[in-house]
N, C-alpha and C positions, 0 to 999 in steps of 0.2 A: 518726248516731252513728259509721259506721265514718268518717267523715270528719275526725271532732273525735280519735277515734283516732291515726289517718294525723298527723295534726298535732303531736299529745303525742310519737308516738315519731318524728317527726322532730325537734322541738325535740331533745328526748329527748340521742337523737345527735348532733346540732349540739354541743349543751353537754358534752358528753364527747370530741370532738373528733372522731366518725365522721363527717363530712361523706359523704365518698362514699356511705357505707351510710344515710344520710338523704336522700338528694337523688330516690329513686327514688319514699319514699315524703309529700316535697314535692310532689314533679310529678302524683301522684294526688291530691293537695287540686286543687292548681288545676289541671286536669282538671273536675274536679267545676264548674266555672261552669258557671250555668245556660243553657238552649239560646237566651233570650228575652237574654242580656247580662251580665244582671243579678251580682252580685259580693257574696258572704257574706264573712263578716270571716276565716273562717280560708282563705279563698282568697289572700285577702289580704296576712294574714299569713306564706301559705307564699310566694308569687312574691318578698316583702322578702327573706325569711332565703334564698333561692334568689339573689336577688341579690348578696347579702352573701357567700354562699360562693365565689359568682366575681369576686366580687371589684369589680362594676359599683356604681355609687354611685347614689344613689338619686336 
């Protein structure tokens, strides 16, 4: 839960145009990948919009 959180108010920010102030809590979504590899969709999710804000093409 706190993760899907972490996610909403990073898009959140993204869409308001606080990037800086979203990117801290991007980087605790994906953080969150599991220790075994493995990759949930808002890990996902955060490391695109993480790339997007620097600018790195996908």
């Amino acid at each position: 839960m706190l993760t899907q959180a972490r996610m909403a108010l990073g898009e959140l920010l993204v869409e308001q145009g606080r990037e800086d102030e979203a990117i801290p809590f991007l980087q605790a979504v994906v953080r969150t990948e599991l220790a075994n590899g493995s990759v949930d969709d808002e890990v996902k999710r955060a490391a695109r919009v993480l790339r997007r804000i620097r600018g790195i093409s996908e």
